[in-house]
C-alpha positions in Angstrom: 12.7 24.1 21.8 9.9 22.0 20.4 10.5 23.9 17.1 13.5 23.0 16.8 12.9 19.0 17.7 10.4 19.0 15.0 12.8 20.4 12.4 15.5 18.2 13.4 13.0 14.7 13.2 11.8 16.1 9.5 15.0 16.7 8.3 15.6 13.0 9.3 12.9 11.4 7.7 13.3 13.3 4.9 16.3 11.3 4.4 14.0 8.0 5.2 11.3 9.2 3.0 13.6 9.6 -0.3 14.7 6.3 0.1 11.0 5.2 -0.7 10.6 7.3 -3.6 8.7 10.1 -1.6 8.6 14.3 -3.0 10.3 15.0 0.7 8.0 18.2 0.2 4.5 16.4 0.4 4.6 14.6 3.9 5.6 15.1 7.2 6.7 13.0 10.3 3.4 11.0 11.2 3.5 9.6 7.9 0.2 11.7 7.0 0.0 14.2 4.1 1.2 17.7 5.7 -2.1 19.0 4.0 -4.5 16.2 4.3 -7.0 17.9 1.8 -6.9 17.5 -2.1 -9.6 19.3 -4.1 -9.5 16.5 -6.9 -11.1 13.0 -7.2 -9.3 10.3 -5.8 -8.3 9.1 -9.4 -6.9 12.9 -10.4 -5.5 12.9 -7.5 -3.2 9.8 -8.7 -2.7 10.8 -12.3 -1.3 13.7 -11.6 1.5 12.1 -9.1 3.9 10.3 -11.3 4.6 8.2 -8.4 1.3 6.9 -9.7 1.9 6.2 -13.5 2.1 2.5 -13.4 -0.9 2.2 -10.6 -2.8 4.5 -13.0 -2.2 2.1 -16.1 -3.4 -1.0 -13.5 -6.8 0.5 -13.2 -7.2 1.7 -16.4 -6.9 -1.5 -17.7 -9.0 -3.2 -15.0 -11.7 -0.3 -15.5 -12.1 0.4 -12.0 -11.8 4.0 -12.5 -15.5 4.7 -11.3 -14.6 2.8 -8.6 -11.6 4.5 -7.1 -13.8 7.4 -7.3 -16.4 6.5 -5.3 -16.8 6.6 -1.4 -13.6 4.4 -0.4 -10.3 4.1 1.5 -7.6 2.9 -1.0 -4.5 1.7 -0.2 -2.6 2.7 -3.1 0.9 1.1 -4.2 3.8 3.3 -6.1 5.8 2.6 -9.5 8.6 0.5 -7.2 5.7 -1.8 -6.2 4.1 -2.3 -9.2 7.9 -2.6 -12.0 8.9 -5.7 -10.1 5.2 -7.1 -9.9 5.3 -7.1 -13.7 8.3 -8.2 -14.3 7.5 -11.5 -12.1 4.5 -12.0 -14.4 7.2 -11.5 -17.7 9.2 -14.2 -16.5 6.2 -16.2 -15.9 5.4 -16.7 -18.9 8.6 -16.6 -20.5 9.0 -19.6 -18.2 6.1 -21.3 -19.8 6.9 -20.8 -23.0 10.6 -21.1 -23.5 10.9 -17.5 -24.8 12.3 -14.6 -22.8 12.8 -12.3 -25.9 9.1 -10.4 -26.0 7.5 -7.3 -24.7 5.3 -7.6 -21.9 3.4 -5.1 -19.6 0.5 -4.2 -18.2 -1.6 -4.2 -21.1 -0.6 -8.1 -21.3 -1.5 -8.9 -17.8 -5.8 -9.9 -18.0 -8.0 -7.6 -16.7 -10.3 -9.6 -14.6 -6.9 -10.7 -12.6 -6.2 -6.8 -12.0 -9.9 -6.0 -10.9 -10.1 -8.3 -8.7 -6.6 -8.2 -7.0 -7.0 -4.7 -7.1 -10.2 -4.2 -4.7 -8.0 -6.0 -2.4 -6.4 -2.9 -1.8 -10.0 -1.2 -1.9 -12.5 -0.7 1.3 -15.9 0.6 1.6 -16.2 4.0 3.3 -13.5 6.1 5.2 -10.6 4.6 7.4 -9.0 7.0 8.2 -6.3 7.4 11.0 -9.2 8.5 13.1 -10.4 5.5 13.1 -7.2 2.9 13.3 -6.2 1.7 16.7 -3.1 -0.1 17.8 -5.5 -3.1 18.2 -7.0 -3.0 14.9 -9.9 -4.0 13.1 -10.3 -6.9 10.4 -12.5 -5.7 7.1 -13.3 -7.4 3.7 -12.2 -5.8 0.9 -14.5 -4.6 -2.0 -13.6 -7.9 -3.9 -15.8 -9.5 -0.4 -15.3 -12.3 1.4 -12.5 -14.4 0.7 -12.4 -18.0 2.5 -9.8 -18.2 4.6 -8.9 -14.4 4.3 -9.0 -11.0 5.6 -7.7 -8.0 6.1 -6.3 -6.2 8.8 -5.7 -2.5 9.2 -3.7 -0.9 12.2 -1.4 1.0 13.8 2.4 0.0 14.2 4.2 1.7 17.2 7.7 2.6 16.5 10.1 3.9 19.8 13.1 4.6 16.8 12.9 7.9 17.4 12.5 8.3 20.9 15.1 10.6 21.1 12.7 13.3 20.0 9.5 11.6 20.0 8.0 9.6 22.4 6.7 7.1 19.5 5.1 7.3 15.8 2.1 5.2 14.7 2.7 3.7 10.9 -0.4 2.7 9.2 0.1 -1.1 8.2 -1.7 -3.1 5.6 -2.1 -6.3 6.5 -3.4 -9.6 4.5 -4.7 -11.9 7.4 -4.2 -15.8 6.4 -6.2 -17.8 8.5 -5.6 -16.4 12.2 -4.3 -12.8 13.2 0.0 -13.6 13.9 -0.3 -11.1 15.8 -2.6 -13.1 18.3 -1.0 -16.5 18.4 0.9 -18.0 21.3 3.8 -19.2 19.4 4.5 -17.5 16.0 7.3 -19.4 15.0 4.5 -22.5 14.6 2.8 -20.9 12.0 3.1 -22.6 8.8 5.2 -20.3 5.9 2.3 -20.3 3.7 -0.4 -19.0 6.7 1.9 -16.4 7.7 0.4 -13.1 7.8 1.7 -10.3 4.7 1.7 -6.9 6.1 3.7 -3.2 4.7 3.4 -0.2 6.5 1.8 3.3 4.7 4.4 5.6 3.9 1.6 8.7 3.6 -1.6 8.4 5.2 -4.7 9.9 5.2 -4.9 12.2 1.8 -8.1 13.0 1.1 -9.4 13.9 -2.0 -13.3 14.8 -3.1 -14.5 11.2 -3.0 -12.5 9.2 -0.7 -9.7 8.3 1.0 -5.7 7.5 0.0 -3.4 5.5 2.0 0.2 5.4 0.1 2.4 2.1 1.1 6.1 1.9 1.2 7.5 1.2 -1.9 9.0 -1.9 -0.8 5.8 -3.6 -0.7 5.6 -5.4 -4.1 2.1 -5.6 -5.4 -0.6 -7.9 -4.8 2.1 -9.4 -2.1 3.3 -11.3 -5.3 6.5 -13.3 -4.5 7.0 -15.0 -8.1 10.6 -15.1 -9.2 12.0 -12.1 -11.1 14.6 -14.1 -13.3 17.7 -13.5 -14.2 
């Protein structure tokens, strides 16, 4: 009987999973990798997912490929969250200069600005699901301290499957502004721009020779960026 509940709940997230641009063969229903263990480097390990392509290009072209390889857990963001990222910056600057007819990409997009947004997404060590609690735990990035800023890694409960679950823990990402949300008396005080930015991970816990992957859902749009898309 317990067989057969667990076939049933995988066949359903499958569904869930392809929604977010997930191979339905790689994970399974914790949102962990069904084998956690990948004999590559972390940055192999992306470039030979085509999930990756765009995330691959980011760090390329913010040379932080010695650094996804070392000794850290790296939250790593999908093509969906990076194609609409871009295209926000496009119409940036085709708002400031009048001109929307022009190629733009991430080669266009300064590197300095990628290194350092990207180590947002970049901690020192492993934090794994091992070590995440339902509580949580605030951490600075490798970019360090930010004023004003941290971030916060956890674990979401979810009861939507109780019918054959008790509950599932997601992984969440979350960019702390100011005070934890989470923590405040009266949420619906907090000013818009304070408000806490948090996904969940679609995958969690890959490891590869050198670190630690945490995937999030494609929905999450990188670096949080909320910048128009244009028409």
């Amino acid at each position: 009987m317990k067989n057969n509940i667990i076939i049933v709940l995988a066949a359903f997230l499958v569904s869930a999973i392809a929604i977010s641009g997930c191979k339905k063969n790689d994970y399974k229903n914790d949102g962990g990798k069904s084998n956690p263990y990948v004999n590559m480097t972390t940055y192999d390990y992306l470039k030979s997912n085509p999930q990756f392509d765009s995330l691959v290009k980011v760090i390329d072209r913010a040379g932080l490929k010695d650094v996804v390889n070392s000794n850290i857990t790296f939250f790593a963001t999908t093509n969906y969250s990076i194609v609409p990222y871009v295209a926000a910056k496009k119409n940036q600057v085709a708002i400031q200069t009048g001109n929307e007819n022009f190629n733009f990409g991430i080669k266009d997009i300064p590197a300095q600005e990628l290194s350092d947004s990207l180590k947002t997404y970049m901690f020192q060590g492993v934090i794994n699901r091992d070590q995440i609690t339902l509580d949580g735990k605030l951490y600075n990035s490798l970019l360090g301290p930010i004023p004003n800023v941290q971030y916060l890694i956890k674990f979401r409960r979810s009861f939507e499957y109780n019918s054959y679950l008790d509950h599932v823990d997601y992984v969440t990402y979350t960019k702390v502004r100011g005070t934890r949300d989470d923590q405040e008396p009266n949420q619906d005080a907090i000013p818009k721009d304070q408000k806490d930015l948090s996904d969940d991970v679609q995958t969690s816990g890959i490891i590869t020779k050198t670190g630690v992957v945490h995937v999030l859902s494609g929905y999450h749009r990188l670096f949080f960026n909320a910048q128009p898309l244009g028409n």
